[in-house]
C-alpha positions as CSV (number, residue, x, y, z in Angstrom):
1,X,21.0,0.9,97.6
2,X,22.9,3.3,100.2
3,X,25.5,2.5,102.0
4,X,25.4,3.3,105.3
5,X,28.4,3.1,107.5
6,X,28.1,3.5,111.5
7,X,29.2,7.0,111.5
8,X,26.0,7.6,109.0
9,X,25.1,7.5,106.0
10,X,27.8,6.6,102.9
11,X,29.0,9.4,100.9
12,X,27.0,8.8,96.9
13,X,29.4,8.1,94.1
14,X,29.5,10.4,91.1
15,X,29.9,9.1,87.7
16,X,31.3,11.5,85.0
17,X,30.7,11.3,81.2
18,X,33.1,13.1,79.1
19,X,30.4,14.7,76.5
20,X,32.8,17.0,74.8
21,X,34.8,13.9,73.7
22,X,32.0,11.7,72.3
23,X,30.7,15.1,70.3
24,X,34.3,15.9,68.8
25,X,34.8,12.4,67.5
26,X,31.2,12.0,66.1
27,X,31.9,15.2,64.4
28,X,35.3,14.3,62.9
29,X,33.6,10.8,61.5
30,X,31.2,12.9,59.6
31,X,33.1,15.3,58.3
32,X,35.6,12.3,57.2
33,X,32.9,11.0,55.8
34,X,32.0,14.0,53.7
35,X,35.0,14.8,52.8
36,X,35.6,11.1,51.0
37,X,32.1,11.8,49.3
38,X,32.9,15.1,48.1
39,X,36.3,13.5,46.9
40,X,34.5,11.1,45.1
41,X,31.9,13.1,43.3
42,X,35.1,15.7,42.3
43,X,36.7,12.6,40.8
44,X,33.3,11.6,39.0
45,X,33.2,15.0,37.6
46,X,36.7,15.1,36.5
47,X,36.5,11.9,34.3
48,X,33.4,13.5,33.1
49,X,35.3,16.3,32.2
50,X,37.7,14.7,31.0
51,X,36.0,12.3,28.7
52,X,33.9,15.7,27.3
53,X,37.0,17.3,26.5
54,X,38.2,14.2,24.2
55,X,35.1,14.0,22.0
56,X,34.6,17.8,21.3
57,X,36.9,17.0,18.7
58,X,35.0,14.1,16.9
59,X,31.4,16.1,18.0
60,X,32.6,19.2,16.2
61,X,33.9,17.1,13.1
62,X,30.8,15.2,13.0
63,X,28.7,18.2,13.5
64,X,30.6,20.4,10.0
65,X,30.1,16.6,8.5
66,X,26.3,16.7,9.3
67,X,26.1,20.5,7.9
68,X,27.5,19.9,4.4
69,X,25.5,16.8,4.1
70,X,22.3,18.6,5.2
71,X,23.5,21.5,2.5
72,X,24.2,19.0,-0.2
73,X,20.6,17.4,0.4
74,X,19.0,20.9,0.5
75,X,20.5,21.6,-3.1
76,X,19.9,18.2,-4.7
77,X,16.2,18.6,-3.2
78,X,15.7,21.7,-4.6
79,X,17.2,20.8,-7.8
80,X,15.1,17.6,-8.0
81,X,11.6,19.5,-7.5
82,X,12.6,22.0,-10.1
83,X,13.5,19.1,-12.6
84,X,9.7,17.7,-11.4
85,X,8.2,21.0,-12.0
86,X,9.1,21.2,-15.7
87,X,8.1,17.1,-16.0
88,X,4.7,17.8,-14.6
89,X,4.3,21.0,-17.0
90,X,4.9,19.0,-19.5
91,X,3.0,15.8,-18.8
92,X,0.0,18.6,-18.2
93,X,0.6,19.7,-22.1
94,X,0.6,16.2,-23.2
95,X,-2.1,15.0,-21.7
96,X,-4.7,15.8,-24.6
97,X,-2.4,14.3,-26.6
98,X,-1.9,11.1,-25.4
99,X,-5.6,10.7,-24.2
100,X,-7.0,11.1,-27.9
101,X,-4.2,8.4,-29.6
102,X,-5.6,6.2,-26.3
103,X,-8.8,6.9,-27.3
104,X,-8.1,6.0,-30.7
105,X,-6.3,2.9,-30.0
106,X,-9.3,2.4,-27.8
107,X,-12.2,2.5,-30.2
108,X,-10.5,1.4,-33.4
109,X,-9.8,-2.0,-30.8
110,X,-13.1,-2.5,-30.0
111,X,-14.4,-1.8,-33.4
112,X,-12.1,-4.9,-34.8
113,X,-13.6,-7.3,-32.1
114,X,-17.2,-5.8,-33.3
115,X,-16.6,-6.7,-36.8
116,X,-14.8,-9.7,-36.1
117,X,-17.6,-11.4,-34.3
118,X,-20.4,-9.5,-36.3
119,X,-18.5,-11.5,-39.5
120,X,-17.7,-14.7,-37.9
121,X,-21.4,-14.9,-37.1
122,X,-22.8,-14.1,-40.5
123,X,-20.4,-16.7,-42.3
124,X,-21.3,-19.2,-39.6
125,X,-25.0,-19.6,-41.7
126,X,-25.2,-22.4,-44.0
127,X,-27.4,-22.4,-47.6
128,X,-30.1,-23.8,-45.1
129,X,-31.0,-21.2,-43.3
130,X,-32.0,-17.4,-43.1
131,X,-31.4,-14.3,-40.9
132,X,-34.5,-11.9,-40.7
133,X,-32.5,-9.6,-38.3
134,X,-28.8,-9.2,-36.8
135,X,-28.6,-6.6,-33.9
136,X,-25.8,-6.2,-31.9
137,X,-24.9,-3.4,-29.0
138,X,-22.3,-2.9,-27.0
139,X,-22.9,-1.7,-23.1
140,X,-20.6,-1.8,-20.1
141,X,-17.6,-2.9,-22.0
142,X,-20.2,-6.4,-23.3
143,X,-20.4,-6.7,-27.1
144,X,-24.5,-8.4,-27.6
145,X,-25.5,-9.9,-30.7
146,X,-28.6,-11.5,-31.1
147,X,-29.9,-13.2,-34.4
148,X,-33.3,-13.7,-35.0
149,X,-33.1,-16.4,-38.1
150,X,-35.2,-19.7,-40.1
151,X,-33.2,-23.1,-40.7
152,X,-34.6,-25.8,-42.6
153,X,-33.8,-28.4,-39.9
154,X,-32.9,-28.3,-36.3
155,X,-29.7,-30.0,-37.3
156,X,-28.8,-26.9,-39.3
157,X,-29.8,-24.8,-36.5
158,X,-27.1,-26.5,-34.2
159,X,-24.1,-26.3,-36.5
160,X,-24.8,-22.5,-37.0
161,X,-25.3,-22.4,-33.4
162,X,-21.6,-24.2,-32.8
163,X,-19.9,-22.2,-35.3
164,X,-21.1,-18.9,-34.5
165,X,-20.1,-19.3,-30.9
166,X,-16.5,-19.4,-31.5
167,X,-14.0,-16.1,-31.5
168,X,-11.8,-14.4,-28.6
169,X,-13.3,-13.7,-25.1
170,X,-17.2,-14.9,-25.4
171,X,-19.0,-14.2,-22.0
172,X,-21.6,-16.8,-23.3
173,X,-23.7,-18.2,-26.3
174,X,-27.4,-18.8,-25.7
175,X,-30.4,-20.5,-27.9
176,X,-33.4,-18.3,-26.7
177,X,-36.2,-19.7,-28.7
178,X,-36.5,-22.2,-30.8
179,X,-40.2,-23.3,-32.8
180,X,-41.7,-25.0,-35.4
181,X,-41.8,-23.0,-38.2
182,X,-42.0,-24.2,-41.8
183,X,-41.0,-21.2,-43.8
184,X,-37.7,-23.1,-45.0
185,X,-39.1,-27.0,-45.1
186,X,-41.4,-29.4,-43.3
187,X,-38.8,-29.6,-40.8
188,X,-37.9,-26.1,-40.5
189,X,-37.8,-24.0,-37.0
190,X,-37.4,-20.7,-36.3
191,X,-35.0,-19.4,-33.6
192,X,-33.2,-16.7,-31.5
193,X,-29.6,-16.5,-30.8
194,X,-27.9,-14.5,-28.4
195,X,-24.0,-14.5,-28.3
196,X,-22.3,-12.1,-25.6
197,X,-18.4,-10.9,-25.8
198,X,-16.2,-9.1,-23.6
199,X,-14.8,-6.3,-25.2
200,X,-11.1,-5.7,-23.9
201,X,-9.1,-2.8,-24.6
């Protein structure tokens, strides 16, 4: 609001701000403020520095460490592979050899077990009774025999059958057929046997 006086109208009053001032000191702060970041990130970087400088050292001797290890692997490496090239050449001219004794070893195995059970069979008939055949094969690693035979009774039929089924790994025994048949006696009966073995190597 004016003041008016009675000679007229009140001179207005003038109020001055001093923007030079304000400016200057604003500027000073940031710079101050700069300045102490700068300082900081110098000091930072001097540790860093600092701290670099002390392990170059222990880097370096690590690093010649790491080098003649690497070189004493390279060597052992190259001396192992030429020590498994002359194995494997050999082992290569072997071969032949040791499959044909394994093959050997293999069959003359196998042809023990035949015989063994082929025998053990035969000496399990009594006086009364009679083969008419004996066959016997061997697939997929299973010794078969099968006896085709006469017994004067079907008691002597059961003690062959008991007998004849003893021996190392049997897969089974069976009594196929079994009939009247008087070839032998009154009582006799005919019958088929079949007696299966693992063969193991």
């Amino acid at each position: 609001m004016l003041e008016v006086s009675s000679t007229g109208p009140a001179q207005l009053k003038h109020k001055t701000i001093n923007a030079e001032v304000n400016l200057l000191t604003e500027w000073q702060r940031e710079r101050s403020r700069v300045n102490e970041q700068i300082a900081r990130t110098a000091g930072v970087l001097a540790l860093i520095l600092l701290v670099a400088f002390g392990s170059l050292p222990f880097l370096l001797k690590s690093f010649w460490i790491s080098t003649e290890r690497l070189t004493a692997s390279r060597t052992a490496l190259k001396d192992v592979s030429a020590d498994l090239v002359l194995l494997e050449t050999a082992r290569k001219e072997a071969k032949p050899r040791i499959d044909q004794s394994a093959m050997h070893e293999t069959v003359t195995h196998e042809a023990r077990q035949f015989l063994g059970h082929t025998m053990l069979v035969l000496n399990s008939a009594s006086a009364g009774m009679a083969f008419e055949t004996v066959t016997s094969n061997v697939i997929g690693g299973e010794l078969t025999l099968h006896v085709k035979a006469d017994a004067e009774s079907n008691a002597v039929a059961q003690t062959f059958i008991e007998q004849a089924g003893g021996g190392p790994n049997v897969n089974s025994t069976l009594l196929a057929t079994a009939q009247k048949n008087g070839k032998l006696s009154a009582d006799g009966i005919g019958f088929d046997y079949v007696k299966r073995i693992g063969v193991k190597p």
